[in-house]
C-alpha positions in Angstrom: -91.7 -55.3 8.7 -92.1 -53.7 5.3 -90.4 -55.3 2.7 -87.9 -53.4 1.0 -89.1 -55.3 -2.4 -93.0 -56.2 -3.0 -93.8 -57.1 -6.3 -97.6 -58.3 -7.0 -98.7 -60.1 -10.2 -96.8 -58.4 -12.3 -97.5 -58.5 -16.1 -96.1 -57.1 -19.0 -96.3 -57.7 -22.7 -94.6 -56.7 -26.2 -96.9 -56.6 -28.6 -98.4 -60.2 -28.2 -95.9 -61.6 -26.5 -95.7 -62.0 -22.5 -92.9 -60.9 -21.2 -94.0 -61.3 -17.8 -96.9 -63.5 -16.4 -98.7 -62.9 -13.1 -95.3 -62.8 -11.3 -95.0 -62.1 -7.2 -92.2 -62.2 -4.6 -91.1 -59.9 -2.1 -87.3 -59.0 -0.5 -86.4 -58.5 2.9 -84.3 -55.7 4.1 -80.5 -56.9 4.0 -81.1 -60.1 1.5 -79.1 -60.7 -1.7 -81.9 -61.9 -3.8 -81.0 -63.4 -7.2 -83.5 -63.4 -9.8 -82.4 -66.7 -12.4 -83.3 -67.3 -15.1 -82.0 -68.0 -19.3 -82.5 -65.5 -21.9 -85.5 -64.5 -22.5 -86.9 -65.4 -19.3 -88.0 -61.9 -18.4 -85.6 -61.1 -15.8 -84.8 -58.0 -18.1 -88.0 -56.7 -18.3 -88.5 -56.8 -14.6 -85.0 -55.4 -13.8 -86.0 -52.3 -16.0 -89.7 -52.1 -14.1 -87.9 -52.1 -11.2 -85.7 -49.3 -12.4 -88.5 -47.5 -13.0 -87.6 -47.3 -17.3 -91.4 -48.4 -18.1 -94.4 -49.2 -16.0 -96.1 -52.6 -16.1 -99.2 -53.6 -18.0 -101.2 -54.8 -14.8 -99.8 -55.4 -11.3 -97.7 -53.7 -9.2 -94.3 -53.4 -7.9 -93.1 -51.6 -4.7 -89.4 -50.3 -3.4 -89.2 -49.6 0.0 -93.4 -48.3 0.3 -93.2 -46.3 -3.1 -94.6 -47.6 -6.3 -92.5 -48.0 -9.1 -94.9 -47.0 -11.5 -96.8 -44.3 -9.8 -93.7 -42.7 -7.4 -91.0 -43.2 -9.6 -88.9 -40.1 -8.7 -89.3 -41.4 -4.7 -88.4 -45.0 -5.9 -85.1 -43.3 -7.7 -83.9 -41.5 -4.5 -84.0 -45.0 -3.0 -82.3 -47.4 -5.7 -78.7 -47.6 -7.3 -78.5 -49.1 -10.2 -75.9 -50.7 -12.2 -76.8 -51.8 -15.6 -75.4 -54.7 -17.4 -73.8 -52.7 -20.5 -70.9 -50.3 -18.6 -71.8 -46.5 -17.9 -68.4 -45.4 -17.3 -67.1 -42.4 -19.5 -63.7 -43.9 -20.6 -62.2 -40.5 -21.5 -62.6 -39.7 -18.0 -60.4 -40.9 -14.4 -61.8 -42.8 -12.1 -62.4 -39.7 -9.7 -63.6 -37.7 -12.5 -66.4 -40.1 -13.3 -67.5 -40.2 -9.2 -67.2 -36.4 -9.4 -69.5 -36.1 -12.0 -72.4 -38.6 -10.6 -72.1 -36.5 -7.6 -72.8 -33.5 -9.5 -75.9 -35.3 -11.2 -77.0 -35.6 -7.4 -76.4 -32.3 -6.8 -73.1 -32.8 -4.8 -70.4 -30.2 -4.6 -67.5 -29.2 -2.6 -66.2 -30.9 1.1 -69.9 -33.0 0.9 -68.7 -34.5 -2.6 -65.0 -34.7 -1.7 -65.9 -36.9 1.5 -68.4 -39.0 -0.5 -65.8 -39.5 -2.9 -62.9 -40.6 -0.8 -64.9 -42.6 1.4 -66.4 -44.4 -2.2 -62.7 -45.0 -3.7 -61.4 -46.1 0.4 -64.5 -48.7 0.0 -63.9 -50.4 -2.9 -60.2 -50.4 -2.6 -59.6 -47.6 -5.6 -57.9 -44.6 -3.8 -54.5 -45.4 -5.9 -56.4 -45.3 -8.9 -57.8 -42.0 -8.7 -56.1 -40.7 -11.5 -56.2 -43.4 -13.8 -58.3 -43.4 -17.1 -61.1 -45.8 -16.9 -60.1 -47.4 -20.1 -57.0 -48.6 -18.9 -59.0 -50.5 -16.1 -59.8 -54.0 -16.3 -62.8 -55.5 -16.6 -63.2 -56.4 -12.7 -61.4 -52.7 -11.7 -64.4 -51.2 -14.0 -67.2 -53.1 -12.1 -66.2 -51.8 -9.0 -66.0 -48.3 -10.1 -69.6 -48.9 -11.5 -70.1 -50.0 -8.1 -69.0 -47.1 -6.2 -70.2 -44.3 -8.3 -73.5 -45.5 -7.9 -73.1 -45.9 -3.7 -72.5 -42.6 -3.4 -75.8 -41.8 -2.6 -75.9 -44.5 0.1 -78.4 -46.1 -1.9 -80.9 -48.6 0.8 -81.4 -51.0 -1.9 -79.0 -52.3 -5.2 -80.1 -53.7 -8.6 -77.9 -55.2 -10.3 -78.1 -56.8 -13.7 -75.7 -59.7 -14.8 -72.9 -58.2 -12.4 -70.5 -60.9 -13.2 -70.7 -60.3 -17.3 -67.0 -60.1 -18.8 -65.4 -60.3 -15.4 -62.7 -63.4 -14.8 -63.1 -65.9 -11.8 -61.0 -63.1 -9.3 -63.0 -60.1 -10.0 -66.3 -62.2 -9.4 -64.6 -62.9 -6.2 -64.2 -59.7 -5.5 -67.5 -58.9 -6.7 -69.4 -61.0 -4.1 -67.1 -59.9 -1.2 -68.2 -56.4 -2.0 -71.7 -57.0 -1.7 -71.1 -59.4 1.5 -69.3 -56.2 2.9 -72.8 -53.8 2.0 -75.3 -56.4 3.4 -73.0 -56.7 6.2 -71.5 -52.9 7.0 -75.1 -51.0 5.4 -77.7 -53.3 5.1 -78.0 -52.9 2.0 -80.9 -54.9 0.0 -79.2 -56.0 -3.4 -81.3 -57.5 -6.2 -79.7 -59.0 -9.1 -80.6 -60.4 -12.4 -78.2 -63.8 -13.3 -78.2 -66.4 -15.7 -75.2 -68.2 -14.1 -76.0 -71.0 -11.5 -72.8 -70.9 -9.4 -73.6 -67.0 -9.0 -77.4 -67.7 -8.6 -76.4 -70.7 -5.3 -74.5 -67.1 -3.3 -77.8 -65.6 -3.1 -79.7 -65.7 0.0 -82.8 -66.3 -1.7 -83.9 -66.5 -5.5 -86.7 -66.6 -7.6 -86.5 -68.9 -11.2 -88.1 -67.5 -14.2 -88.9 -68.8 -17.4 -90.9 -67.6 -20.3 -91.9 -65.0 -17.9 -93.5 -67.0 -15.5 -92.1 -67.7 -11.9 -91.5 -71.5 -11.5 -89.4 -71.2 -7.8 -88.9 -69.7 -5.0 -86.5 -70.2 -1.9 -83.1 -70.2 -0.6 -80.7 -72.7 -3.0 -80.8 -75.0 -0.3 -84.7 -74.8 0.0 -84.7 -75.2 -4.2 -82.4 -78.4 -4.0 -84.3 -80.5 -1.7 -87.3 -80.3 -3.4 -85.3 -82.9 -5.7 -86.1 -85.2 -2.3 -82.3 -86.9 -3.0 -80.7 -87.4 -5.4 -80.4 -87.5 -9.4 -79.2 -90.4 -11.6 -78.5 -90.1 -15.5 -78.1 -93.1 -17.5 -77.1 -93.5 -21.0 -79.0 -96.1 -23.0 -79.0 -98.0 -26.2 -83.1 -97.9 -26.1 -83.5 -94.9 -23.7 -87.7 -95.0 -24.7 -87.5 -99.1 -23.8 -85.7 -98.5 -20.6 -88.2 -96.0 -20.1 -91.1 -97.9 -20.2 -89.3 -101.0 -18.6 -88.4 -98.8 -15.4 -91.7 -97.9 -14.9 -92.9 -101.5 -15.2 -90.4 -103.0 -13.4 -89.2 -101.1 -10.5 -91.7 -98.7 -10.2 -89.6 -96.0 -11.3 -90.6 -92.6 -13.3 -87.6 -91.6 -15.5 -87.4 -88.4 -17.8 -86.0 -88.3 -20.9 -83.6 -85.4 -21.1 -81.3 -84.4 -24.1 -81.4 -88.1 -25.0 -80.3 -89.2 -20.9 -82.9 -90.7 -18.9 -83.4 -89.1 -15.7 -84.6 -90.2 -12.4 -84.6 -88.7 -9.2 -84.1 -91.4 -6.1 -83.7 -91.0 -2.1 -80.3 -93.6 -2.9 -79.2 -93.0 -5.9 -76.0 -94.9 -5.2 -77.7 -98.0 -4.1 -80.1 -97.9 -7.2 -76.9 -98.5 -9.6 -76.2 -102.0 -9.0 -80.2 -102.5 -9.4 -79.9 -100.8 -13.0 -77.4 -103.2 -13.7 -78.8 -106.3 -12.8 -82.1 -105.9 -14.3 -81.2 -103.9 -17.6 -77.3 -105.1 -18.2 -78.0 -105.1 -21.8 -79.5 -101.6 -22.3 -77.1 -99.3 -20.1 -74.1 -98.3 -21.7 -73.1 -95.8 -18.8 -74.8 -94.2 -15.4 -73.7 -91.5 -13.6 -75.0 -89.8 -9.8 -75.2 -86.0 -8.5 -76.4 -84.4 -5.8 -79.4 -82.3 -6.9 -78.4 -78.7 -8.6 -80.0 -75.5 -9.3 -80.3 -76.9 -13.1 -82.3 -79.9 -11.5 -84.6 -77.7 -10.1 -85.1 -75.8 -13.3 -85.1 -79.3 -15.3 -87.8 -80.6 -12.7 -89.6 -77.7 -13.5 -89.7 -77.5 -17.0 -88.2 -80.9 -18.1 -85.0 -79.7 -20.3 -82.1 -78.3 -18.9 -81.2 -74.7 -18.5 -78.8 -74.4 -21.0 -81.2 -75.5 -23.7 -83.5 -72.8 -23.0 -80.5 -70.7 -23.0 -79.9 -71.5 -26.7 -83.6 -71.3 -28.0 
């Protein structure tokens, strides 16, 4: 079957710098696919080449057949978009700004009316019609985002950073919506993230960093590549230890924001082992099951947050 999302080493640069390197996936009709990644990673660049707001500098990219570079007014008619910064008029009610994207659509009359009351039915808005949307909160506004743009039926959604400024309950909310699409529509949705608990409800995701693509899989797929589980211990001589793991027991440990790290089928069982053989140099030790982070840490050797920051 065609894949409603091929992309095909995809490059872009600003200036000098590489926004994008030689990046590829592709989306199945239906998935939620998560593109994760810290700032600066290049997940914006490729959200607005998928949006069609600039071409790439080499490779391709292709919604549903149509090229994103070369049929960009046939990739429109097949894509909603929601942008991360909000596109709402404020001045305006809820039904007045749905009204008005139908009229960019060229909607009008019983067609736009039934599109309308089937959009606010949907997303659970019909009593607040004839509210302003600045009185909204910040999860009410998402969702008329949301529906204004799924008036056209749209076969695939991009989303970028859906969950910014909304609270735990309107992420909630957020993610049954787009369980309901996939489910009721088969909608494709595609969305840009830089949060790991949002990034583990995707059916699959792809990891960038510095514009490159370091992963790609389901969460669960991701995690075992970890082959275990992870231990963190807190030394007095973390570069010692180090060196005394490897000649001792065989073990590879990272050195990670000033933790040593070590990935192990047991971790549990490897604790009383630390213990015995480096009792002086442990001041604490601590065991997870692998994470998204882990993946990215694996991948890059620092944690996603620090990348975040820099």
């Amino acid at each position: 079957m065609q894949p409603a999302l091929l992309i095909e080493s995809l490059t872009h640069f600003y200036g000098e710098h590489a926004a994008l390197q030689e990046v590829g996936f592709s989306v199945s009709a239906g998935e939620i696919f998560g593109i994760l990644g810290p700032n600066g990673s290049g997940k914006t660049t490729l959200f607005r080449i998928l949006s069609t707001l600039f071409p790439p500098a080499r490779g391709r990219a292709q919604i549903l057949g149509f090229d994103c570079a070369r049929q960009a007014a046939h990739v429109r008619a097949q894509l909603g978009v929601v942008f991360q910064s909000p596109s709402l008029d404020l001045k305006l009610t809820v039904a007045e700004n749905l009204k008005h994207h139908g009229h960019l659509w060229g909607w009008h009359g019983e067609a736009l009316h039934q599109r309308l009351d089937a959009a606010l039915q949907q997303f659970d808005l019909a009593a607040r019609r004839e509210e302003l949307a600045e009185k909204l909160s910040g999860g009410l506004r998402r969702r008329v985002e949301l529906a204004k743009v799924l008036l056209s039926q749209p076969p695939v959604l991009l989303l970028d950073e859906p969950s910014t400024g909304l609270d735990p309950g309107a992420r909630l909310d957020l993610w049954q919506i787009l369980q309901s699409l996939r489910q009721q529509q088969n909608t494709t949705v595609v969305l840009t993230t830089h949060l790991l608990e949002e990034a583990e409800k995707c059916d699959r995701l792809a990891i960038l960093n510095q514009g490159r693509l370091l992963a790609l899989g389901t969460p669960a797929e991701l995690k075992a590549r970890i082959g275990g589980e992870v231990v963190w211990v807190k030394s007095q001589a973390p570069l010692e230890m180090q060196t005394q793991l490897r000649a001792l027991l065989r073990l590879e440990a990272a050195l990670v924001d000033g933790l040593l790290r070590i990935e192990h089928a047991n971790g549990f069982e490897l604790v009383p082992q630390l213990k015995d053989v480096f009792p002086a140099l442990i001041e604490s030790v601590s065991v997870s099951k692998p994470t998204l982070e882990d993946v990215f840490i694996k991948e890059t050797g620092h944690k996603f947050w620090q990348e975040q920051a820099a």
